[in-house]
ZAGURO-911918 format. One record per residue (C-alpha): z, x, y. Coordinates in pm, whole numbers. Each point is the difference from the previous one (the first is absolute). Example, Ala and Ser with C-alpha at 12.3 -4.5 7.8 and 13.67 -1.06 7.14 Angstrom:
REM ZAGURO-911918
<atom zz="780" xx="1230" yy="-450"/>
<atom zz="-66" xx="137" yy="344"/>
//
This chain:
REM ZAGURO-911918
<atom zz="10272" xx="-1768" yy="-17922"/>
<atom zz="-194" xx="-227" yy="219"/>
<atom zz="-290" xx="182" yy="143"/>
<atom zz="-201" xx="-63" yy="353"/>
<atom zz="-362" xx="88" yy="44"/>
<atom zz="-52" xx="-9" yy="394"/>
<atom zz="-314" xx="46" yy="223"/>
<atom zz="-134" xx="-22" yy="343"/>
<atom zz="-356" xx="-48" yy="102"/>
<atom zz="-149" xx="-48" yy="362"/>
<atom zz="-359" xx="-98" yy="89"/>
<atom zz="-60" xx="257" yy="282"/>
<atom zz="247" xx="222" yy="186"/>
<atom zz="199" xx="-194" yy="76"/>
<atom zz="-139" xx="-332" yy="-87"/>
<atom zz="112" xx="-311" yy="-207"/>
<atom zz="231" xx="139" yy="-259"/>
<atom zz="229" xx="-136" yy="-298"/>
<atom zz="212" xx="79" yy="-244"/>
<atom zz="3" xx="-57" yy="-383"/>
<atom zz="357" xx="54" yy="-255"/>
<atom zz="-80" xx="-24" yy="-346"/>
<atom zz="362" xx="2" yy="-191"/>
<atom zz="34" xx="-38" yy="-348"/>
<atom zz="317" xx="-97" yy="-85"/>
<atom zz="12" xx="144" yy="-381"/>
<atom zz="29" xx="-304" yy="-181"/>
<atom zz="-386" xx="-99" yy="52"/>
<atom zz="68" xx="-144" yy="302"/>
<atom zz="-232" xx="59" yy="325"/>
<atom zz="32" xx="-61" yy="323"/>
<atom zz="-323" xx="59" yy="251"/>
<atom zz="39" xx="7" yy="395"/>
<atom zz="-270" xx="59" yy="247"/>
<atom zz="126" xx="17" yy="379"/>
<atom zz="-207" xx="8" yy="293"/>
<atom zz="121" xx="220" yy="256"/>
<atom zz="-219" xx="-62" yy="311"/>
<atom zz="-185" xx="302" yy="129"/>
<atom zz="152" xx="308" yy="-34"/>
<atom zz="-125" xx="351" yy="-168"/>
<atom zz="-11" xx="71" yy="-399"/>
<atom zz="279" xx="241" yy="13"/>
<atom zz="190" xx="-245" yy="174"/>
<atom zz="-86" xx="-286" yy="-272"/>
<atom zz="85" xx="275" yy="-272"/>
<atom zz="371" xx="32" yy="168"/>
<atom zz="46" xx="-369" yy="55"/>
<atom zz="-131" xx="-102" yy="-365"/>
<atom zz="327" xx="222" yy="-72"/>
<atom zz="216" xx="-163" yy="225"/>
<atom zz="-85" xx="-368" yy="-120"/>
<atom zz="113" xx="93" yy="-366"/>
<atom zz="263" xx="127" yy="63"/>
<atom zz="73" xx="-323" yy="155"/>
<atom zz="-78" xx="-203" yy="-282"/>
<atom zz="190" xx="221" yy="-253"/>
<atom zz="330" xx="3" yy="191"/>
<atom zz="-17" xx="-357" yy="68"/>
<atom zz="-71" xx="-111" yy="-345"/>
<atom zz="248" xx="263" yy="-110"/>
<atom zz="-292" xx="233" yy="-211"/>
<atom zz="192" xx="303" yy="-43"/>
<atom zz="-26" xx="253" yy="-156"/>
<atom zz="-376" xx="44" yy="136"/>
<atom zz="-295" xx="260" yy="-63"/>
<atom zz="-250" xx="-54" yy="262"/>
<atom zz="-364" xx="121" yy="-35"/>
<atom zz="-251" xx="105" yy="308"/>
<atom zz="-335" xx="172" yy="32"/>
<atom zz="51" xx="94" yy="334"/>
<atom zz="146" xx="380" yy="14"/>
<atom zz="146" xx="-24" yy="398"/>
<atom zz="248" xx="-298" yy="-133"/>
<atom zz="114" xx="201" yy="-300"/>
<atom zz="40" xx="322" yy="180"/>
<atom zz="180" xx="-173" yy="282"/>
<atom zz="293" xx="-208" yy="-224"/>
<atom zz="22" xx="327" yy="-193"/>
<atom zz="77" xx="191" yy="306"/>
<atom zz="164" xx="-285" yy="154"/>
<atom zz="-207" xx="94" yy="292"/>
<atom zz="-356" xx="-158" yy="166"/>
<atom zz="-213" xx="334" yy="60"/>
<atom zz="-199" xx="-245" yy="277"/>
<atom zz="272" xx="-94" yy="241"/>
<atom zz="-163" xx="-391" yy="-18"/>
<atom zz="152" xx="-91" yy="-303"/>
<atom zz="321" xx="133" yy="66"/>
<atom zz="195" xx="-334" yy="63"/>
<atom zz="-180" xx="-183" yy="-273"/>
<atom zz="116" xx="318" yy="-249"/>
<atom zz="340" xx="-40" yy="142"/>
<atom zz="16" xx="-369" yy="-49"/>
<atom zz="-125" xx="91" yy="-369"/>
<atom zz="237" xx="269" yy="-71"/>
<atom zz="300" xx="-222" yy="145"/>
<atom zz="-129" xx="-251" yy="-286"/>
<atom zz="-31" xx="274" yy="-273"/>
<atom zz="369" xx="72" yy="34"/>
<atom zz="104" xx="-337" yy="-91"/>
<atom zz="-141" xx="24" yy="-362"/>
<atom zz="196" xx="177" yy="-228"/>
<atom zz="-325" xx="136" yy="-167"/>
<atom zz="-396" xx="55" yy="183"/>
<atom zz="-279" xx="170" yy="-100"/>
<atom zz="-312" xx="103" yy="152"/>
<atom zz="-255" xx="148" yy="-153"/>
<atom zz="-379" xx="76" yy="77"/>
<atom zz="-304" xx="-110" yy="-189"/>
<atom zz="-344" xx="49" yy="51"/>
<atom zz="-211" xx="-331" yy="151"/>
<atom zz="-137" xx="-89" yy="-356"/>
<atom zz="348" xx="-50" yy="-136"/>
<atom zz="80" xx="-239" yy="314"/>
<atom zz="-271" xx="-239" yy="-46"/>
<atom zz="162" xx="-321" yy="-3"/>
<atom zz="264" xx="66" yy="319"/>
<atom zz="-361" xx="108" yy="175"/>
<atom zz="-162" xx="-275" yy="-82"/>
<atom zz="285" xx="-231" yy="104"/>
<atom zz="-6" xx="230" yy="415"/>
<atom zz="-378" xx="-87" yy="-24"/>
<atom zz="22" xx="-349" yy="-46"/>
<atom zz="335" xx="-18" yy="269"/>
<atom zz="-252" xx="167" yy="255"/>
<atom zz="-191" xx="-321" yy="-8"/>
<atom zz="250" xx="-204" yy="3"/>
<atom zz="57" xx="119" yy="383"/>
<atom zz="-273" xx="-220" yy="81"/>
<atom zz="139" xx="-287" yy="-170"/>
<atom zz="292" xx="25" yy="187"/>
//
């Protein structure tokens, strides 16, 4: 199973954000992507990290899929299959509709120590907004 390690990060509230997708495909193969998303808030970052790897997986055809997060709201929210904070509801719905078209997803929570690398990828996608 291939599994995705996703993360948001934001450098104020909102501020320059990005995106990083660790995925390891199970046969040692990596693949690293750090996104800069402009300025919006963390949350929003956390929920759009999501949305980008899903993305990648269905276009590359990665299914089955066992994503990872650290951040509770986006777990809680594809779980539930519903955005507690009315301002993510049409990015979760976008999400879900992409869910449904893999024949097997996973997401699990993990504590921010276990989600180092997708982290470090959002951090380094946050400064890559001012490359841009």
């Amino acid at each position: 199973m291939i599994e995705v390690y996703i993360d948001g990060a934001s450098a104020g509230d909102p501020g320059p954000s990005g995106a990083g997708i660790f995925i390891k495909l199970g046969n040692g193969t990596v693949e690293k992507h750090s996104v800069p998303l402009g300025s919006i808030s963390n949350h929003e970052a956390e929920f759009r990290s999501l949305l980008l790897a899903l993305s990648i997986c269905i276009e590359k055809n990665y299914d089955p899929v066992s994503f990872r997060t650290d951040s509770q709201a986006v777990e809680r929210a594809v779980e539930k299959r519903f955005a507690k904070d009315k301002r993510f509801d049409s990015i979760l719905q976008e999400a879900l509709l992409m869910i449904d078209q893999l024949q097997l997803f996973f997401l699990k929570w993990i504590p921010s120590k276990q989600n180092k690398v997708a982290d470090d990828l959002a951090r380094k996608a946050v400064h890559l907004n001012n490359a841009r």
